[in-house]
Structures are given as structure tokens and as C-alpha cells.
C-alpha positions, 0 to 999 in steps of 0.5 A: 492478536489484533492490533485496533487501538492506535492513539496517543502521542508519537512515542505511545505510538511508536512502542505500539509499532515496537510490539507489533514485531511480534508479527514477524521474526527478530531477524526479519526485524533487523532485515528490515532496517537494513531495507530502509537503510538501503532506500534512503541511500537510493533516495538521498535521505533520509529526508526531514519529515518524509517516509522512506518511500512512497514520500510524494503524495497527496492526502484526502477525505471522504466516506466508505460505504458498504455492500450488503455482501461485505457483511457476508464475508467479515464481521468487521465494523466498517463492512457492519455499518447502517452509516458511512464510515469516515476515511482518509486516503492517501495516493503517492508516487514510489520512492523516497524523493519528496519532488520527483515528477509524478511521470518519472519511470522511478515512481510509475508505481503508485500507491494508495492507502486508506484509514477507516475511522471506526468506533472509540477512536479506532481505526483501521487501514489498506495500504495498496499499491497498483502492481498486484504483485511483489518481488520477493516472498521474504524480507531476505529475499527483498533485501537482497533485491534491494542490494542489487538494485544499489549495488548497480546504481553506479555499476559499469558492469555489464549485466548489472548486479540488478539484472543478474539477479533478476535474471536468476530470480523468476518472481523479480522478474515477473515484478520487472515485466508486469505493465506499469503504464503512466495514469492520466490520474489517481481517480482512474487506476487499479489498485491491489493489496499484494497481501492475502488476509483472513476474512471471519463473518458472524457465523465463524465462516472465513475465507482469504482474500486480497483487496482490489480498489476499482475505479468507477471509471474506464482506467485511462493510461497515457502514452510515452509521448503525451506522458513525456509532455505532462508537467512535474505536478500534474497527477497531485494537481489533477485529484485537487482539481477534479474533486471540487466539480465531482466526487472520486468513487472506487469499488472496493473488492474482495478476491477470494482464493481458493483452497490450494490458493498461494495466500503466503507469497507476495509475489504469485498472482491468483487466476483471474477466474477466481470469484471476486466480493464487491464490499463497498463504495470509496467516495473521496470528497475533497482535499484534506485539511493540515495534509501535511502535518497529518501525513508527517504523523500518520502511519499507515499501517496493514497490520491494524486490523478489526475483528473479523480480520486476520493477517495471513502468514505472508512474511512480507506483510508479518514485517512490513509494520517494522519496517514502517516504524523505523521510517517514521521514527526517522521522519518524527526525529 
């Protein structure tokens, strides 16, 4: 099942997003508008017009352009194309607070997703993050993180209901201690699909793989002191500023895993010997018009995918599009 043929209005849409809980289990469903329950809770919300997380951030536009070795690992039409294809990309702060300060440690993973317009009003998008990794391999698994990370929101206990469970949860724990510096800017970090997905070419070869988005730039992080020192705005401001003296490019990659590779679990990390694709170039050109009345309607979504891709079996990407469709049926309301 693909899902590539996303128009309409809002309601058309929003029973598009309903089928594609087909994807996932029917509890899993349910478990995830647990989770947003939870993250508005955690963020005041639900905030008018605003998503349950990742709700700060800032929409631009541009043109993908691909390798030649893209066309050797999927048949898909933006890998395909003599031309450039059309895109819109969004970079955002974590959580749900509309204003939180771009260095706040609450929001220091920062997110990247990109739409690629394809033929006959078509599309198809990345929803990336700049932590390669996730804490939980199910959305049981992750509501109780998130339970925890509520439950000691106002905890006197000593260790908190969060860090007991990430105590007794080694892939929590990994996600807690894996580096998560503050970026001088959106144009210099490393981005990552926690997600694995299947990669079909015109022969019937396939393969799975993760994205990875490189900077064509050395990434530059900034130190506690000088991070401390920037103001509220100054990764939003930054990307608006840079773009009308130069473009923003990043190499988008493919890793490839191998045959006993984990391509099910959001939270295992494959080895950096593994051989990494290059698929094409992200030029971001400029800020995009009506920006937020595009971010208000739009979703991003991992799971419309063309020909030539396929979703894994991960159930963290299965039930992801459910859990953004009750986020942006709360922001459409």
C-alpha cells in the first residue's frame, strides 16, 4: 500500500490520514492519542493552529536535485527526474511551545522535514530529526516514556519517575545520553530519519535504508557560554537572514543496512562503516511565502511515499501518521 495522492480540503484530508492507520495496529492508534494527550498536558496546549510538538519553526523553499547513483537505489520520481524537483522544507525546535527560545535544552532537538512536489499534484515527504535515534521501539514503549517524563514534571521524588525508567530502559538511555549540542544554525547540522525504509529500483533490486541530510558545510555547535548568550529568535532569524546573500545546500544520503541489520527499531543506531548513498543535493533558496498558513494546513507526513519506496515494519513509523493526524485535527479545529 502507497499512500501518494494527498489533496483536497482538510476533511478529504484528514480521512486520508484516517485510512493510513491501517499501517498500524488499532491499539497502537489509540496509544497514540494517549501520547499527544500527554504532550499538549507537557506544553499548555493544545495551542490554536499549532502542532503538538516540533511547534516553533520555520517554513522555506527550494529545489532537490538528484545523483545519478539515486536512480540505482529507487525508481522513485524525484531520484528519476532530468529536472529539479520542487520542495518545501521546514526546520523546527522540539516541543509544543510556540515561543520557546531556539536554545532552550527543552527544544535542543531540532527537526527537519522536507515535501517533494511530484507529478500531478503529488508529493511525497522526510520528516527528519537531528538525534539519529529514538527511545522507544513501540508506541507502548513510548507512552510510557512519556508518562514518566509527565509524572515528574512536578515530582519531589528522588529518583524521578523519569529517570527510573530511564535507569531500567537501556534504548531510553541511550536517547538521553546521545550529544545533543546547540547549533550555530539550522544550514550546519546533521539531520536523520530514525526510521529504516525499503528502496526498489527499476530492476526489482531493493534494499533498506535511513536518510541522512549533511550540511554542505563543516557543522559548527556553540558552547554553553556563547549558546547561553544568544537571543530567543536567533536560529529562526539566522536561516532568514543567511538565505538572500546565499543558498542553503545539504547532501541528501542513503545508509544502506546490511542483511542482519536491525531495519524494525527506532532506537538502534547501525555501524558507521555501513555504505552510505549520496542521492541528490537540497538547495533551500528563500523563505517561503504565506508560511504560516502553509504550516497550519500542512502535514507532514513519513509514510506518503512513491513508487520505489516502502515503509518498513518499524512500528514507530507504522503509527506515527496517526499520531499526526489527531495533532492536526486539534490545530485545524
Amino acid at each position: 500500500m502507497q499512500i501518494t495522492k494527498m489533496t483536497g480540503s482538510m476533511a478529504a484530508l484528514l480521512i486520508s490520514l484516517s485510512s493510513m492507520s491501517a499501517y498500524a495496529e488499532e491499539n497502537d492508534v489509540e496509544t497514540v492519542a494517549k501520547i499527544v494527550d500527554i504532550q499538549h498536558e507537557l506544553f499548555n496546549g493544545p495551542h490554536e493552529g499549532m502542532r503538538a510538538v516540533h511547534a516553533k519553526g520555520v517554513v522555506l523553499k527550494g529545489d532537490f536535485y538528484p545523483d545519478e547513483s539515486a536512480s540505482r537505489i529507487s525508481k522513485a520520481e524525484h531520484f528519476n527526474n532530468d529536472d529539479a524537483t520542487p520542495i518545501v522544507v521546514r526546520f523546527s525546535n522540539g516541543t509544543g511551545i510556540p515561543d520557546i527560545a531556539d536554545n532552550d535544552p527543552r527544544g535542543i532537538i531540532k527537526g527537519m522535514a522536507v515535501r517533494f512536489s511530484l507529478e500531478d499534484d503529488e508529493y511525497t515527504d522526510l520528516v527528519l530529526s537531528s538525534v539519529p535515534r529514538f527511545p522507544a521501539s513501540t508506541p507502548k514503549e513510548f507512552l510510557q516514556f512519556m508518562t514518566a517524563v509527565k509524572k515528574s514534571a512536578n515530582s519531589e521524588e528522588s529518583p524521578t519517575p523519569l529517570k527510573k525508567y530511564i535507569q531500567e530502559n537501556p534504548a531510553a538511555k541511550a536517547f538521553a545520553e546521545y550529544p545533543k549540542p546547540v547549533p550555530a544554525s539550522f544550514a550546519v547540522l546533521s539531520y536523520h530519519s530514525i526510521n529504516a525504509f525499503k528502496f526498489t529500483n527499476e530492476l526489482g533490486q531493493s534494499v533498506y535504508g535511513r536518510y541522512i541530510v549533511e550540511p554542505y558545510q563543516d557543522e559548527k555547535m556553540l558552547g554553553q557560554k556563547v549558546a547561553g548568550e544568544q537571543n530567543n529568535d536567533y536560529l529562526m532569524n539566522e536561516i532568514r537572514e543567511r538565505l538572500p546573500r546565499e543558498l542553503v545546500k545539504f547532501h541528501l544520503k542513503l545508509q544502506i543496512a546490511n542483511e542482519n541489520d536491525e531495519v524494525d527499531d527506532a532506537t538502534v543506531i547501525w555501524p558507521e562503516s555501513r555504505e552510505v548513498v549520496e542521492l541528490g543535493t537540497i538547495v533551500i533558496e528563500a523563505v517561503k511565502g504565506n508560511a504560516l498558513e502553509y504550516e497550519r494546513k500542512t502535514m507532514f507526513n513519513p509514510l506518503a511515499l512513491p513508487e520505489g519506496i516502502e515503509p518498513s515494519d518499524d512500528p514507530i513509523l507504522l503509527a506515527r501518521p496517526a499520531a499526526y493526524a489527531v495533532s492536526f485535527q486539534h490545530r485545524a479545529e
